[in-house]
C-alpha positions as CSV (number, residue, x, y, z in Angstrom):
1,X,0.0,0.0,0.0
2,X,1.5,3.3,-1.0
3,X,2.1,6.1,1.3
4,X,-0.8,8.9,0.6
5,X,1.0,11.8,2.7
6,X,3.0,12.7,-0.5
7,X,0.4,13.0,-3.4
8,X,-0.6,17.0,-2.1
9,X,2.8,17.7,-2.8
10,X,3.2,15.6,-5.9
11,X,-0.3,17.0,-7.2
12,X,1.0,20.7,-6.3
13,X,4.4,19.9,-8.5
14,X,2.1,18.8,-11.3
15,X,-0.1,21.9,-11.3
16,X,3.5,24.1,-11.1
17,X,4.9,22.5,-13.8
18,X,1.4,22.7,-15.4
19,X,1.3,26.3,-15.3
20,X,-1.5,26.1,-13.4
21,X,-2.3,28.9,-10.2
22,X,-1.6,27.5,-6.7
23,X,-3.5,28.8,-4.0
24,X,-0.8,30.8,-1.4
25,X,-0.3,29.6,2.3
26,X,-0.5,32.0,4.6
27,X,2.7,32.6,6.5
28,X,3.1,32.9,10.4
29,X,5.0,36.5,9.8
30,X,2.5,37.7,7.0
31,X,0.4,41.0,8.4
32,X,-2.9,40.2,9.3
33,X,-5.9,42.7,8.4
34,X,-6.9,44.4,11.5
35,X,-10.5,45.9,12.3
36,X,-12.0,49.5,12.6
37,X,-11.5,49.7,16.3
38,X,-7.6,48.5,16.3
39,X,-6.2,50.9,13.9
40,X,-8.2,53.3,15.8
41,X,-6.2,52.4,18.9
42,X,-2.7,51.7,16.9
43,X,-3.0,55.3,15.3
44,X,-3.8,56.7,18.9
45,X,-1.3,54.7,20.7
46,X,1.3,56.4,18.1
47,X,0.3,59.7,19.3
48,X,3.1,60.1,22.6
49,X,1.8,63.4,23.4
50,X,-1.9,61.8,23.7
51,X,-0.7,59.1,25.3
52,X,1.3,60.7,27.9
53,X,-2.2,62.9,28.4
54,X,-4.2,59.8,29.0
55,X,-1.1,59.0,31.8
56,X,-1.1,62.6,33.0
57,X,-5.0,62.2,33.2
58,X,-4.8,59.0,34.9
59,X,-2.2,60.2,37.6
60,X,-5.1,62.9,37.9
61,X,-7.7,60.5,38.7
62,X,-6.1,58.4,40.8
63,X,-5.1,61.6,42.9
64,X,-8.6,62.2,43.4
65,X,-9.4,59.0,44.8
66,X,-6.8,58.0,46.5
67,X,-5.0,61.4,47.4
68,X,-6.2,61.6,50.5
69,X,-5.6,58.6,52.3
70,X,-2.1,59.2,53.9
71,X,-3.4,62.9,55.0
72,X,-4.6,63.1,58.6
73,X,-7.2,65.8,57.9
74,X,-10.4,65.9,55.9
75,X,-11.7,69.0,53.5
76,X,-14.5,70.0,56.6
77,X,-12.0,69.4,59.4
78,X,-11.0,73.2,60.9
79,X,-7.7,73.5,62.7
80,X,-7.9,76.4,65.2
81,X,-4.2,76.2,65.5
82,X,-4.1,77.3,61.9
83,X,-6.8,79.9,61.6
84,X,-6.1,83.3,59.5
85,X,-3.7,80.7,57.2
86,X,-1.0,78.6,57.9
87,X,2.0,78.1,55.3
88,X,2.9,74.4,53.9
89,X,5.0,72.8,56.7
90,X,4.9,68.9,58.1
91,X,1.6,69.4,59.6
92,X,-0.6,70.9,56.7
93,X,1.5,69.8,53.4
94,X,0.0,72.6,51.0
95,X,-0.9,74.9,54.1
96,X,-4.4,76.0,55.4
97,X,-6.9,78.2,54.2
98,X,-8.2,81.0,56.7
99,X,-10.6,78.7,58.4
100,X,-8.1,76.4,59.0
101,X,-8.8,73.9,56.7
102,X,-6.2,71.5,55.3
103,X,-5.1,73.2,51.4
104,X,-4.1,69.1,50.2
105,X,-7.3,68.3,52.0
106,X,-9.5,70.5,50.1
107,X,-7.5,70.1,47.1
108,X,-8.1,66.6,47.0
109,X,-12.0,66.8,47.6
110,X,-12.3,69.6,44.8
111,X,-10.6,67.9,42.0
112,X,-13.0,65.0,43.1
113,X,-16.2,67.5,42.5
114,X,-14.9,69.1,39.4
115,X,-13.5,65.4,37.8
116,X,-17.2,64.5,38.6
117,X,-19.2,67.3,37.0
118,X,-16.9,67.1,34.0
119,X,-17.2,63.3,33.4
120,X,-20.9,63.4,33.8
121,X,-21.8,65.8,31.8
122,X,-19.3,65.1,29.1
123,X,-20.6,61.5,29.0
124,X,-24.1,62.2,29.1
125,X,-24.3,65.3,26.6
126,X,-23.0,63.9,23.5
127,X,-25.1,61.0,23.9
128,X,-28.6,63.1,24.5
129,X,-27.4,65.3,21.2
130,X,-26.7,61.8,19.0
131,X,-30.1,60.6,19.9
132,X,-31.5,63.9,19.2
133,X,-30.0,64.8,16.4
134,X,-30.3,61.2,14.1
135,X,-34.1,61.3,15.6
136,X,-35.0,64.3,13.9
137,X,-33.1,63.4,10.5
138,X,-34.8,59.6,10.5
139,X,-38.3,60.8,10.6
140,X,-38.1,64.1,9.3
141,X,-41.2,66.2,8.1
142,X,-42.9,67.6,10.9
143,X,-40.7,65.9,13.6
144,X,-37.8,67.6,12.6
145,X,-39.9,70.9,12.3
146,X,-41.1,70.7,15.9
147,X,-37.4,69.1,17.1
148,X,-35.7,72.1,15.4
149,X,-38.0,74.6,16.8
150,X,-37.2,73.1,20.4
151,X,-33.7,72.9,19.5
152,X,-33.3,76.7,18.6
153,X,-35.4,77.9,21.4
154,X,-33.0,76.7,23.9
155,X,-30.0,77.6,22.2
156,X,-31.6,81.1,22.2
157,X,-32.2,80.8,26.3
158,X,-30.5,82.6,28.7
159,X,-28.6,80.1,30.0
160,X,-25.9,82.1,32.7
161,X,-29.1,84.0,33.9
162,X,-31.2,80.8,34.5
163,X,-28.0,78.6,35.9
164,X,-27.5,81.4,38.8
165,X,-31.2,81.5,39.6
166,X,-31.9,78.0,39.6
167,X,-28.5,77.4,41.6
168,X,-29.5,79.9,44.1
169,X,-32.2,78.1,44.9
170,X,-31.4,75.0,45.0
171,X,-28.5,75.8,47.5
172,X,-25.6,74.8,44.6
173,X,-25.1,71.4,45.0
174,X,-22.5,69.5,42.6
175,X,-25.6,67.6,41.2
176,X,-27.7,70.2,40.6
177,X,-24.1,71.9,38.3
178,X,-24.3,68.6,36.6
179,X,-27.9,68.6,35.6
180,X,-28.2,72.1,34.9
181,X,-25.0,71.8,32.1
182,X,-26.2,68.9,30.5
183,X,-29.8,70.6,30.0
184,X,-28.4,73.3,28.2
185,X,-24.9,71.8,26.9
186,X,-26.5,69.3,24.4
187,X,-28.0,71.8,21.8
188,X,-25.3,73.1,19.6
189,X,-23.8,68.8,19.3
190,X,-27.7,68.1,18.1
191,X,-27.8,70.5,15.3
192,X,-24.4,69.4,14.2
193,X,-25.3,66.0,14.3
194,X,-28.8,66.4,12.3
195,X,-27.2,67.6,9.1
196,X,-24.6,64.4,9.5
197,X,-27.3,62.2,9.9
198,X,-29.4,63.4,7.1
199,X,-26.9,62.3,4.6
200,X,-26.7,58.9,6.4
201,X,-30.6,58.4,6.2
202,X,-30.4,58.2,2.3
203,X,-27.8,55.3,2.4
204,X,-29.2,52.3,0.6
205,X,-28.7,49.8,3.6
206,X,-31.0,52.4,5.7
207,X,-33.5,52.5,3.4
208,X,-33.5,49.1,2.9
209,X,-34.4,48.6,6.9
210,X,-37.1,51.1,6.9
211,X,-38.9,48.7,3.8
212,X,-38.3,45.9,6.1
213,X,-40.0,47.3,8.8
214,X,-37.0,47.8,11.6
215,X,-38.1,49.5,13.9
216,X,-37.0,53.3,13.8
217,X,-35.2,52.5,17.5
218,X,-33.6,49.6,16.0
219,X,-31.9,52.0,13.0
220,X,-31.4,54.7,15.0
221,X,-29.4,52.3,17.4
222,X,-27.4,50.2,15.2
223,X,-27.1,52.0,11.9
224,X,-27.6,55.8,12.3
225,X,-25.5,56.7,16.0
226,X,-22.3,54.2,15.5
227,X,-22.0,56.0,12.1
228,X,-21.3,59.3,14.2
229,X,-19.2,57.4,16.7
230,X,-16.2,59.5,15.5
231,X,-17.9,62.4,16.5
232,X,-19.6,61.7,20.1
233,X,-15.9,60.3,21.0
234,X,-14.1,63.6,20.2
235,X,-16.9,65.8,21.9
236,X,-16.9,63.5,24.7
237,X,-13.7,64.9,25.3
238,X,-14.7,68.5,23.9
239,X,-17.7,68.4,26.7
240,X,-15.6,67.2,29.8
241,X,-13.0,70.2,29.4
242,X,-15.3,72.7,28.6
243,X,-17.9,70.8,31.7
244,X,-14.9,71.7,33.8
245,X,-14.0,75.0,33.0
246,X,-17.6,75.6,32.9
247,X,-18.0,74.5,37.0
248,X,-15.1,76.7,37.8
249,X,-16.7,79.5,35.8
250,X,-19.9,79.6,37.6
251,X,-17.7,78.6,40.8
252,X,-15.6,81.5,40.7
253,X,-18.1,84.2,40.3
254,X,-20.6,82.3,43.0
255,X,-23.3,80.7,41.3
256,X,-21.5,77.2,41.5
257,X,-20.5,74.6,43.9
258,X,-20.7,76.3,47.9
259,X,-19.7,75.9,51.0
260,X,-19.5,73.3,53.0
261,X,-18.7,71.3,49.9
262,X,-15.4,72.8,47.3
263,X,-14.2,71.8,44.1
264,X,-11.4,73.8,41.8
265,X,-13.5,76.7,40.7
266,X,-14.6,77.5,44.7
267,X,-11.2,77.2,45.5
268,X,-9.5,79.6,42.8
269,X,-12.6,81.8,44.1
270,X,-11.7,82.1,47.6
271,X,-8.2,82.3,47.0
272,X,-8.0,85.1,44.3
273,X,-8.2,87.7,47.1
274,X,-5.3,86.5,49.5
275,X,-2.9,86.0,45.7
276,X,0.2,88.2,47.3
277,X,0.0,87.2,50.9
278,X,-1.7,83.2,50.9
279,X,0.4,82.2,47.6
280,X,-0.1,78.7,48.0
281,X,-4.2,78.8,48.2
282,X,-4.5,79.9,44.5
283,X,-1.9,78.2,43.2
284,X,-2.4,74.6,44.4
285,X,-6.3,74.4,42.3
286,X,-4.7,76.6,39.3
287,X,-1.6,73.7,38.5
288,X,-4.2,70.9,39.1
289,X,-6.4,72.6,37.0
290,X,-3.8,73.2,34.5
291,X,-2.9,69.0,34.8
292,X,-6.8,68.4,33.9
293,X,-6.9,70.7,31.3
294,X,-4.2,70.2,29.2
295,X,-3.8,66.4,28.9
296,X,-7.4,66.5,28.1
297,X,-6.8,68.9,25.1
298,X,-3.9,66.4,23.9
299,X,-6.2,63.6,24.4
300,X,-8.5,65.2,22.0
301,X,-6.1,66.0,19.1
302,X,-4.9,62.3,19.4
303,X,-8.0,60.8,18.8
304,X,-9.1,63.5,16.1
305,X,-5.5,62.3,14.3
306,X,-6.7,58.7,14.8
307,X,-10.2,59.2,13.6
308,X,-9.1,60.7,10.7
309,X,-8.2,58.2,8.3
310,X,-7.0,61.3,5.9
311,X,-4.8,62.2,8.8
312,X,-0.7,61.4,8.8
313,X,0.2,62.9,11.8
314,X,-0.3,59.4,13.4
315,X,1.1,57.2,11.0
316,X,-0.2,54.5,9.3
317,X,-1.8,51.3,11.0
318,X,1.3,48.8,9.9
């Protein structure tokens, strides 16, 4: 009985010799074809300013949670010791405020507040604007009418003037910030996400679901708002530095976050009066803010380069 473990190669010498086309065998070290979402991440990962935002951020984050922990004071604990201001020394490591409150303390707790308002609201915006916007440009007609004349009016709201009175009297929690921005942060994203949508509505595979009878949910969900994914991701960014700035806007001049709670803007605030002789009370919230800030703007210009597939400023995906 012959041996059969040579006739592939014997019938593959007799289609060479043939002339005929042999099918090619993958190689271990050939280059695979990688998806959407990990050139996306190769292109971003390329990006060593964005990266070293994303570890700047991090750093950030992890200060916020766990900053506090080897401190022996609290953000509401009042040393009488150090009242009218203490400079940094072994006992209050950034100093204390007038009160006598621990600066690291209160430092800690406010970039907690301010991390908080700016992730919640730059989470939860873009997503309320993608659902609003591709709403309006699926069905169209009068719902986009009615959507758009919503739309407009609050843009055209007095937002400043209705934040200060509805913080007022709602004694200006963090929460309350939170909601507040995200009512009236979501409007401008909506509009820009409408006219996107409207050219995505007259794609073939679209209009092929609505003759189907998918529900309008069901296209909205999985054909209409991952087609915008590039842009929710970069104003997800966009909306958590401007949520932050925003809180220590309306912080600084009183309508924010109050006492007996702080966060960055409430402490820049109280400290812009004491600059010459309390150094150490303004500076401390301005550098954190400055850590939050500017790794989240380098963030944002790394994943706009990686979006972009027109962009070379993050290489290519090989």
């Amino acid at each position: 009985m012959s041996d059969t473990s040579t006739m592939p190669s014997a019938a593959s010498g007799a289609g060479a010799a043939l002339g005929a086309p042999t099918a090619e065998v993958p190689d271990a070290n050939t280059s695979v074809y990688l998806n959407k979402r990990a050139i996306i991440i190769k292109r971003f990962l390329r990006n060593k300013p964005a990266v070293a935002g994303v570890i700047v951020l991090l750093l950030v984050v992890c200060f916020a949670v766990f900053g506090n922990i080897p401190n022996g004071w609290v953000y509401d604990d009042l040393d009488p010791w150090a009242a009218g201001g203490a400079p940094p020394s072994a006992r209050h490591w950034l100093g204390a405020n007038t009160a006598g409150a621990d600066v690291y303390a209160l430092l800690v707790r406010g970039t907690q507040k301010s991390l908080l308002i700016g992730f919640l609201v730059g989470v939860v915006t873009p997503l309320i604007a993608a659902v609003y916007g591709t709403t309006l440009a699926f069905f169209g007609g009068k719902v986009d009418q009615i959507g758009l004349f919503i739309l407009e009016t609050m843009i055209m709201m007095p937002s400043l003037i209705l934040i200060a009175i509805l913080m007022n009297g709602r004694g200006g929690g963090w929460i309350t910030l939170s909601v507040l921005l995200i009512v009236f942060g979501w409007m401008g994203t909506a509009r820009l996400v409408r006219g996107l949508a409207y050219s995505l509505v007259q794609l073939d595979y679209v209009k092929a679901a609505r003759y189907m009878g998918v529900p309008a949910h069901r296209i909205i969900r999985r054909h209409l708002v991952p087609n915008i994914a590039s842009l929710v991701v970069l104003n997800v960014t966009m909306s958590i530095w401007g949520a932050i700035l925003s809180e220590v806007s309306y912080s600084f001049i009183g309508i924010g976050v109050s006492i007996p709670d702080t966060s960055l803007g409430l402490m820049i605030s109280q400290a812009s009066s004491a600059l010459s002789s309390q150094p150490w009370l303004f500076w401390a919230p301005v550098v954190t803010l400055f850590f939050i800030t500017v790794p989240l703007a380098l963030i944002n210009d790394g994943l706009r380069d990686a979006l972009d597939p027109n962009s070379l400023s993050a290489g290519t995906a090989r």
